[in-house]
C-alpha positions in Angstrom: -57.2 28.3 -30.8 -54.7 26.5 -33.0 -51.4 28.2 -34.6 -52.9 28.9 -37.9 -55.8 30.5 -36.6 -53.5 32.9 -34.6 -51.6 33.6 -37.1 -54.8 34.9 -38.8 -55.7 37.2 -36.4 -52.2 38.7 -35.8 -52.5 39.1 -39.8 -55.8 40.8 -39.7 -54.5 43.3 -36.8 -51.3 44.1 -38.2 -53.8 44.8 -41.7 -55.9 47.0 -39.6 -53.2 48.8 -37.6 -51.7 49.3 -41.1 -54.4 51.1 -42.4 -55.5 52.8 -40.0 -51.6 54.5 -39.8 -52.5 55.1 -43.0 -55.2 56.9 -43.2 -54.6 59.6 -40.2 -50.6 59.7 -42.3 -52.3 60.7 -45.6 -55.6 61.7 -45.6 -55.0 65.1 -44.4 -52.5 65.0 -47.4 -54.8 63.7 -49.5 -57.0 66.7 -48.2 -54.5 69.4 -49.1 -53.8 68.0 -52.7 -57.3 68.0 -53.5 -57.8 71.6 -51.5 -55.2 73.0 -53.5 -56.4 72.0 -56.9 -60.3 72.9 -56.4 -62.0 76.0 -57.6 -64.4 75.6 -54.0 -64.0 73.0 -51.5 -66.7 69.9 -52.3 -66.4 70.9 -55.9 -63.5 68.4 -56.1 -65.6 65.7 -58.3 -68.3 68.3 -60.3 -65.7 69.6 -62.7 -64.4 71.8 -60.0 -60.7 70.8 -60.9 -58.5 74.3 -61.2 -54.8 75.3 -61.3 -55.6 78.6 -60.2 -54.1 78.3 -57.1 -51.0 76.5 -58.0 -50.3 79.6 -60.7 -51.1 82.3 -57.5 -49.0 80.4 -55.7 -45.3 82.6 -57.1 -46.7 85.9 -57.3 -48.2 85.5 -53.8 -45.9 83.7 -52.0 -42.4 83.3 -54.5 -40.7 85.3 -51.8 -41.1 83.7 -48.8 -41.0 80.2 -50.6 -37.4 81.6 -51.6 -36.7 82.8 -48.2 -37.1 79.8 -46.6 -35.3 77.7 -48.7 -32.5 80.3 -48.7 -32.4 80.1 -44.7 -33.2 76.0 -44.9 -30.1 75.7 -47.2 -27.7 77.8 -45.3 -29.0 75.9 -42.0 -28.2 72.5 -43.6 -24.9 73.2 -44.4 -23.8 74.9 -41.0 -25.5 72.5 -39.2 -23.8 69.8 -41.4 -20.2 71.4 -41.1 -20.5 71.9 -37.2 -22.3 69.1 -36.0 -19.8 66.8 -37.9 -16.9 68.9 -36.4 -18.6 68.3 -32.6 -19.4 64.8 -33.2 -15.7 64.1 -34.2 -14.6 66.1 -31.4 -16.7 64.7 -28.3 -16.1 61.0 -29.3 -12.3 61.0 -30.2 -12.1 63.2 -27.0 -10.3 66.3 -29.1 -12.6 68.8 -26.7 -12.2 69.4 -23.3 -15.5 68.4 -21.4 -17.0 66.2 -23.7 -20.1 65.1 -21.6 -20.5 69.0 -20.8 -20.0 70.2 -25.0 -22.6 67.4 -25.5 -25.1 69.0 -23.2 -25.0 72.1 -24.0 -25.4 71.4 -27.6 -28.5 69.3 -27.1 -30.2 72.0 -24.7 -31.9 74.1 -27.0 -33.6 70.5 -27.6 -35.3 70.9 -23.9 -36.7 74.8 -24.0 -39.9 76.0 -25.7 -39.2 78.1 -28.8 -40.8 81.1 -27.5 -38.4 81.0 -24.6 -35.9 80.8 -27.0 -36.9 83.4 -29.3 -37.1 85.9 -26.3 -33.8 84.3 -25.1 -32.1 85.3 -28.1 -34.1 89.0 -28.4 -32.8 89.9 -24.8 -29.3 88.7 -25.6 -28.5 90.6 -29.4 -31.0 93.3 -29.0 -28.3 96.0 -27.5 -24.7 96.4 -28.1 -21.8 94.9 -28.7 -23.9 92.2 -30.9 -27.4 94.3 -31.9 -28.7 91.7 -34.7 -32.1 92.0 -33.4 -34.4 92.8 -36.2 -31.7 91.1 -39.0 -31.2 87.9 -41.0 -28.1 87.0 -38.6 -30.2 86.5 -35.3 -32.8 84.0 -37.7 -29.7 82.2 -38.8 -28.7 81.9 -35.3 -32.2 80.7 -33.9 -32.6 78.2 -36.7 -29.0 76.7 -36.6 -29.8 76.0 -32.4 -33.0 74.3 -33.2 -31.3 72.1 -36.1 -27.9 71.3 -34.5 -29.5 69.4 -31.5 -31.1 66.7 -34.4 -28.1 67.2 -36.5 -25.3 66.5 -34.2 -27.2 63.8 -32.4 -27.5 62.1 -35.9 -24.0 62.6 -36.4 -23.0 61.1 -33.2 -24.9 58.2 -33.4 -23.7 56.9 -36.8 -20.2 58.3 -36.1 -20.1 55.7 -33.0 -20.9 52.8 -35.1 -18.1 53.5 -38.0 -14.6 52.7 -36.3 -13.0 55.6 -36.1 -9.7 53.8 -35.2 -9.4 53.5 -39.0 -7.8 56.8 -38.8 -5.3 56.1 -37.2 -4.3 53.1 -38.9 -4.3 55.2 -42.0 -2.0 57.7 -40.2 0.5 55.0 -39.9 0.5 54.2 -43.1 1.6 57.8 -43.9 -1.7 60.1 -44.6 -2.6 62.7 -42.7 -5.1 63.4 -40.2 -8.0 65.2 -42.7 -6.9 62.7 -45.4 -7.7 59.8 -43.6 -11.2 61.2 -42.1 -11.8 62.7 -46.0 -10.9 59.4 -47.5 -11.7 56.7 -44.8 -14.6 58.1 -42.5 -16.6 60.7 -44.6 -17.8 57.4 -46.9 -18.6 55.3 -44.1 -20.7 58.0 -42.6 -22.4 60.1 -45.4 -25.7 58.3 -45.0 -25.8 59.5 -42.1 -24.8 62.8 -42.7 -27.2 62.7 -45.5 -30.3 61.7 -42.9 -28.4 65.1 -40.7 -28.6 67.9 -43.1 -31.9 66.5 -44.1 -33.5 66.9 -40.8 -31.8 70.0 -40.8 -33.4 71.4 -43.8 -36.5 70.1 -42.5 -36.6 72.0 -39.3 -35.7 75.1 -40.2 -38.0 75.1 -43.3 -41.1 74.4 -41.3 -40.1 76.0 -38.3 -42.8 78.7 -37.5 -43.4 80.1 -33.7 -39.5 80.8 -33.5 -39.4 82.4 -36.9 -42.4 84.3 -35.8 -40.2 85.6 -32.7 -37.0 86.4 -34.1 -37.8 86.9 -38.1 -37.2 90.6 -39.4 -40.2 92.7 -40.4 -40.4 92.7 -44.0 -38.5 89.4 -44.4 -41.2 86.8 -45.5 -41.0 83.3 -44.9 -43.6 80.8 -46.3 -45.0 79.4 -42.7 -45.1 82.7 -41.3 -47.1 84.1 -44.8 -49.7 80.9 -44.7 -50.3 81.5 -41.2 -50.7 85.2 -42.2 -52.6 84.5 -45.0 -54.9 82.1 -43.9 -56.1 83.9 -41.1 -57.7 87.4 -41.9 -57.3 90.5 -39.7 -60.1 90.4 -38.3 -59.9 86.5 -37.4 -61.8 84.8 -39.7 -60.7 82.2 -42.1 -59.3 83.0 -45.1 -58.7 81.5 -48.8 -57.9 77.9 -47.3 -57.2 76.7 -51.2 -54.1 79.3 -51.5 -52.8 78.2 -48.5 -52.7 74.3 -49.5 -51.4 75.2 -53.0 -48.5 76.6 -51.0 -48.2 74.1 -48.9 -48.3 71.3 -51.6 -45.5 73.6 -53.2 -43.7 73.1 -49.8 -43.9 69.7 -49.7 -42.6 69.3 -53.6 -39.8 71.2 -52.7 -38.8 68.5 -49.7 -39.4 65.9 -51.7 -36.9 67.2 -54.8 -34.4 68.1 -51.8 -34.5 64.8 -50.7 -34.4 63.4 -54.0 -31.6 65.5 -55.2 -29.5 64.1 -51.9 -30.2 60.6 -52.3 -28.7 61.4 -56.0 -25.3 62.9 -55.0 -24.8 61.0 -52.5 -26.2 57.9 -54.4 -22.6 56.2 -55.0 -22.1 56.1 -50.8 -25.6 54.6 -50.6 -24.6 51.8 -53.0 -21.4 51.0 -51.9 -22.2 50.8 -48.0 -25.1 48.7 -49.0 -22.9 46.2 -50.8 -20.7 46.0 -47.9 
């Protein structure tokens, strides 16, 4: 077979790999769109086209949507703070036991979230820290699913930025934060960016360890669609609900990740120049 015809073929496959990524990537997206904005699934293309379900969506679920962006948010931004704080500390060796810090931040990476969510019941369920049953203990649970992704992140752009730069801006007279606030942070806030991101992520879509550790009449949005999609008795629920909710979840990562790439738009641009 000549050159030319091989390159054909390799064309052809890389088309059909292509689309074939594609379609198991976004047809059960495309399915959940058109879910959420039918009266009846099948209806989609007999005038069957509602918002119904997208307007039900805030009196049936604006709580836990709020909830979970509330405990998202706060997730990011501890995550964000500490994982930046360990990453700086492992790799300029500030810590004592570096390799073991390292570990024992990436474990909760290795153990089922069940395990974890009883792990974490047994250990604040009776005095001197009793936050079983609060917001505190969810907090907890979601910031030691996030930080594994979050520090690891960290690290790994944090290895490729010279971190020596600080010190030659400590010979030049700044101090130690005013170097890594005006010579590191830049260097590294896409990947800080891609951190808090996965982050958010996480803990917004995190369901079987909310579903352990969550308090009783604190909502959040995967635990209500699961709820609500499921009936007591077991049979399937309103499935159209439960996409509108989830195409609201999905909006609500996209603007996130929109309104990132914004503020942190002038980083972007200038390490892409460089």
């Amino acid at each position: 077979m000549s050159g030319g015809g091989r390159r054909g073929w390799l064309r052809l496959a890389d088309v059909m790999v292509a689309t074939l990524l594609g379609f198991f990537v976004f047809a059960p997206l495309a399915v959940l769109v058109l879910l959420s904005l039918t009266e009846e699934w099948g209806r989609a293309f007999r005038g069957g086209l509602t918002l119904r379900w997208l307007l039900e969506v805030p009196n049936a679920f604006g709580a836990a949507i709020a909830h979970s962006v509330l405990i998202a948010g706060v997730t990011m931004a501890a995550t964000l703070l500490m994982s930046a704080m360990v990453a700086y500390g492992v790799l300029t060796r500030r810590v004592h036991g570096p390799i073991l810090v390292d570990t024992l931040v990436m474990t909760p990476l290795t153990i089922p979230y069940i395990v974890l969510g009883l792990a974490l019941i047994l250990a604040f369920k009776a005095p001197p820290f009793r936050l079983h049953g609060t917001v505190w203990l969810l907090l907890i649970g979601h910031l030691m699913i996030a930080m594994p992704l979050g520090y690891r992140t960290t690290q790994a752009v944090m290895e490729a930025t010279d971190l020596s730069l600080v010190e030659a801006a400590r010979s030049l007279g700044a101090s130690e934060w005013t170097a890594v606030r005006r010579v590191i942070l830049p260097l590294i806030a896409p990947g800080l960016v891609a951190a808090s991101l996965l982050a958010f992520v996480t803990s917004l879509q995190n369901y079987s360890l909310s579903f352990m550790i969550a308090p009783e009449r604190y909502k959040l949005a995967p635990l209500e669609i699961f709820t609500y999609v499921f009936a007591e008795t077991g049979a399937y629920s309103n499935y159209n609900l439960a996409a509108a909710v989830s195409l609201c979840m999905m909006l609500v990562l996209l603007s996130a990740l929109g309104v990132v790439r914004w503020l942190t738009g002038q980083s972007w641009h200038e390490n892409i120049n460089v």
